[in-house]
VOGU-3710 file (C-alpha; in Angstrom, 3 decimals, decimal comma):
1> xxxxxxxxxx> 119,403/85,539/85,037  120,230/83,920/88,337  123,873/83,963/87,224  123,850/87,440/86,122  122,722/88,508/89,438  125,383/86,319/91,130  128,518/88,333/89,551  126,560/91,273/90,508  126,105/90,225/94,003  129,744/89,262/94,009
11> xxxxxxxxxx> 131,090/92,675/92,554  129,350/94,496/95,361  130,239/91,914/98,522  127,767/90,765/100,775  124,853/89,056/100,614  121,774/89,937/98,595  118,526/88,671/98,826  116,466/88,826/95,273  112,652/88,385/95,001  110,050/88,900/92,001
21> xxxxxxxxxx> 106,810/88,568/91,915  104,565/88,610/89,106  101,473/90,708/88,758  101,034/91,358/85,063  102,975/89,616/82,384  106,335/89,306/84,051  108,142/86,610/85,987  109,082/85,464/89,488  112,895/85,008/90,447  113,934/83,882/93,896
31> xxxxxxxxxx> 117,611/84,651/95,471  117,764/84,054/99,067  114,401/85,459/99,504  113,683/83,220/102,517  116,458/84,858/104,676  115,187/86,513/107,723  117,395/90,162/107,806  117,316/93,144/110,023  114,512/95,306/107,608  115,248/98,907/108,366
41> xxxxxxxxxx> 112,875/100,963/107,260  111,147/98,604/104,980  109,178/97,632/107,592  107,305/100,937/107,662  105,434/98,493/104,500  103,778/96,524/106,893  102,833/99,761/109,207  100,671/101,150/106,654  99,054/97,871/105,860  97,881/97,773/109,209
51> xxxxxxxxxx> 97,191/101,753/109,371  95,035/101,267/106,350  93,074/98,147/107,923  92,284/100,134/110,664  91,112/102,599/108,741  89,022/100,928/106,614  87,554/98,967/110,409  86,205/102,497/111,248  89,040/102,029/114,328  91,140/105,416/112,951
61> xxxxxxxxxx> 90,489/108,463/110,579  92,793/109,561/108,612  91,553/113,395/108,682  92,295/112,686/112,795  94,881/115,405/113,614  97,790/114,594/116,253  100,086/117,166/117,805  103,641/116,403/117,787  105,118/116,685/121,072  108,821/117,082/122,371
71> xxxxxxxxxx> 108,761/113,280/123,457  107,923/111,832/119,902  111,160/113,350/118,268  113,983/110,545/117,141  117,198/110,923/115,167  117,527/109,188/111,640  115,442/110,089/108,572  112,681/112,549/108,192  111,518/116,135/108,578  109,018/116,513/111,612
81> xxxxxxxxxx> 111,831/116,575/114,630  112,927/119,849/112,847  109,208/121,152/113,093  108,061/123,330/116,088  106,626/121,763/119,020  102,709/121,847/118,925  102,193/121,348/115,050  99,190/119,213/114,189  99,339/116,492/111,186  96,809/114,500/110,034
91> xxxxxxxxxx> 97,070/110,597/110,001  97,085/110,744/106,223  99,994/113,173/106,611  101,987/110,844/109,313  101,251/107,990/107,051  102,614/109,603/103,854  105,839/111,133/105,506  106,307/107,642/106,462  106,499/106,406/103,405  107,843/108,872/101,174
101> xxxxxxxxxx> 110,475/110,309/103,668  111,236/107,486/105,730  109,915/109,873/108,376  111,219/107,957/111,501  109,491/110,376/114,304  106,217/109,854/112,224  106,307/106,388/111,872  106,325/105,971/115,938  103,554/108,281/116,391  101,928/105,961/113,984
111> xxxxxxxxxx> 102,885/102,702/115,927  101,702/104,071/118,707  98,568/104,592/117,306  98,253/101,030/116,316  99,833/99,096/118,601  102,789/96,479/117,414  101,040/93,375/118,037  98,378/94,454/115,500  101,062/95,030/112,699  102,174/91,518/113,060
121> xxxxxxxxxx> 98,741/89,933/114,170  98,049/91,205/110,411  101,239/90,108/108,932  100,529/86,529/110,209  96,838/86,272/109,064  98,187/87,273/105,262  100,739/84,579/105,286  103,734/86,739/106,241  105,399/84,213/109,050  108,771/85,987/109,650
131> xxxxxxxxxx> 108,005/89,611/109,207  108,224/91,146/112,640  107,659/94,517/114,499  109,496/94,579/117,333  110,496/98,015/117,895  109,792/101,440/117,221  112,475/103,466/115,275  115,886/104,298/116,611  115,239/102,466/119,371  118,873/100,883/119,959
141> xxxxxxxxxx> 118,394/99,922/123,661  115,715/97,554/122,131  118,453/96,430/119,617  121,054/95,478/122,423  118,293/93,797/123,924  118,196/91,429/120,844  114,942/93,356/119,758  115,091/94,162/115,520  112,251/94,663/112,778  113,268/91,647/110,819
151> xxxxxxxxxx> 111,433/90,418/107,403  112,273/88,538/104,057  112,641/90,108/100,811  110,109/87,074/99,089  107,164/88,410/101,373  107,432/91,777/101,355  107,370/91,236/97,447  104,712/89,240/98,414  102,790/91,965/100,586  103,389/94,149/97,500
161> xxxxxxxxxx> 101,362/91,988/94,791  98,841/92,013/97,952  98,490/96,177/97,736  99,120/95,569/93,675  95,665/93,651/93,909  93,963/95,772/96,731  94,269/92,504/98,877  95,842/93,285/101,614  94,068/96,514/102,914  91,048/96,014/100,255
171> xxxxxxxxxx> 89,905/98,218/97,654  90,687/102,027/97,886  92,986/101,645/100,890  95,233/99,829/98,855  94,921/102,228/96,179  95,838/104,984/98,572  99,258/102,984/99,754  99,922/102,488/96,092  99,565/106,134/95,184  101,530/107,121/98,547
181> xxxxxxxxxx> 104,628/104,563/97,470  104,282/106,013/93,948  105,214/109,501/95,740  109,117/107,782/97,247  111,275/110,573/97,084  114,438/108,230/96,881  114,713/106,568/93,742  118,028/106,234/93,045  117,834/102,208/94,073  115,585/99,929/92,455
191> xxxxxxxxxx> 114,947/103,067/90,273  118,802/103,965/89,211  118,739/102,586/86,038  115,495/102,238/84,986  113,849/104,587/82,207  112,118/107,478/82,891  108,622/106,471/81,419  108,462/103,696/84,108  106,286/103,722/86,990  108,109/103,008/90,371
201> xxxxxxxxxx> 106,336/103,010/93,899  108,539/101,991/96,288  110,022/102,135/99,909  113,730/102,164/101,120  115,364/101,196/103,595  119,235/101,540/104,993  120,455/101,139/108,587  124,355/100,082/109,224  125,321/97,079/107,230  121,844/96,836/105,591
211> xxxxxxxxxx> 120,713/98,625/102,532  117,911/97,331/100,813  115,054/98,795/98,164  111,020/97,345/97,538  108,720/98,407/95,252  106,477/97,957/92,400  107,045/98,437/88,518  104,773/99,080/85,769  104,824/100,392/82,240  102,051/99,625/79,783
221> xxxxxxxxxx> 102,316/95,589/79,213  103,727/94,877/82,718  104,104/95,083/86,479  105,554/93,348/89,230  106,630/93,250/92,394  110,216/93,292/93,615  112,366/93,543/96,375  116,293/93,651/96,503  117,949/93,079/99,831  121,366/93,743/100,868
231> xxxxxxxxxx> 123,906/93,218/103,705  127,384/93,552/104,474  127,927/95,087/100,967  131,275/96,856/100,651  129,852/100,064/101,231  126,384/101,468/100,794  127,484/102,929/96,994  128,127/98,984/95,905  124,620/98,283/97,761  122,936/100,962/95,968
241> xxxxxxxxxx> 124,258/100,512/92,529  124,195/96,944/92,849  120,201/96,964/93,450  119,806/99,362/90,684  122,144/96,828/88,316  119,860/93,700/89,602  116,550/95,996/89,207  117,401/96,818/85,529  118,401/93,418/84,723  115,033/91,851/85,858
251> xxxxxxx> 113,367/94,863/83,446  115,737/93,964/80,450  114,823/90,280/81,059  111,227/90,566/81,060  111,209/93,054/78,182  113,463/90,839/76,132  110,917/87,590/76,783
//
């Protein structure tokens, strides 16, 4: 396995960073999955951990309505900076445009809600040492400053058998992060070559020389967690078809056992 991922990783240049977690009668693979890397937008993971806790602490509603405002809007990926100035979303909304749009303007609104320290106050206390917040999106003056969202692809998988269990926000929460990461609108990573009947909720993320992919699988007498990290890949189409290569590989190897 290890060595079938290795000519992959080698066919599409780089580095990639491998990491599967078992949840239900599968297996756990590490490749590089210590190695602290820039996150993108995967780090919008550990934002809706911490939006959930909240939640759940009676500290935020998710029916609370917030009105998006010139000031919020930021370039990159997403839909609300092409909405009109004044419209009114729900946290449940900002949360799920997050998520399943990568929704950059959103996600701020959200950190701003929270605050950053609480993100990784609550990344520390579940065992998540080098997963960092440490700017809001598109923030590249913060990036010149030395300032990135950094993580590792072995403990995001691990934050992901967390919401798999409904231990990391608890109970329902979790089960509403699951069914909002089941709702991704960009499969075509982790999800490229995998069939149709099985389940995939997951969460992208792509900035320069990083493209990377998270998520959870299922079908009927499995799940697990995985996430496939990528940088300095010859170009984002080797990055993306190389994930979806390693993805389907772990499936064929854990349906063949």
């Amino acid at each position: 396995m290890k060595q079938q991922i290795a000519e992959i990783a080698a066919g599409c240049g780089g580095t990639f960073c491998v990491a599967v977690r078992n949840i239900r009668n599968a297996i756990d693979l590490s490749i590089n999955d210590n190695i602290v890397i820039s996150s993108a937008s995967i780090i919008k993971v550990p934002v809706i951990v911490e939006a959930m806790r909240q939640v759940a602490a009676g500290k935020l509603s998710l029916d609370t309505q917030y009105e998006l405002r010139d000031e919020h809007r930021v370039r990159g990926a997403g839909v609300m900076r092409y909405l009109h100035t004044g419209t009114r979303l729900t946290l449940k909304d900002l949360l799920t445009l997050m998520i399943i749009v990568s929704d950059n303007t959103a996600t701020n609104m959200v950190i701003d809600l929270l605050d950053m320290q609480n993100v990784n106050s609550t990344m520390r206390l579940l065992g998540l040492k080098n997963t960092k917040l440490q700017r809001k999106m598109y923030d590249w003056e913060a990036i010149e400053r030395g300032l990135d969202n950094v993580c590792t692809a072995g403990e995001i998988a691990d934050l992901l058998v967390m919401i798999a269990c409904n231990k990391a926000a608890g109970d329902k929460w979790d089960e509403m992060i699951l069914d909002i990461l089941h709702h991704q609108q960009d499969n075509t990573r982790l999800g490229l070559f995998l069939p149709e009947e099985v389940k995939l909720a997951n969460k992208t993320g792509a900035r320069r020389d990083v493209f990377h992919d998270c998520g959870i699988v299922s079908a009927d007498d499995f799940s697990y967690a995985i996430s496939v990290f990528t940088e300095k890949a010859y170009s984002p189409g080797d990055a993306q078809v190389g994930i979806g290569r390693v993805s389907r590989a772990i499936y064929d190897a854990i349906i063949n056992s």
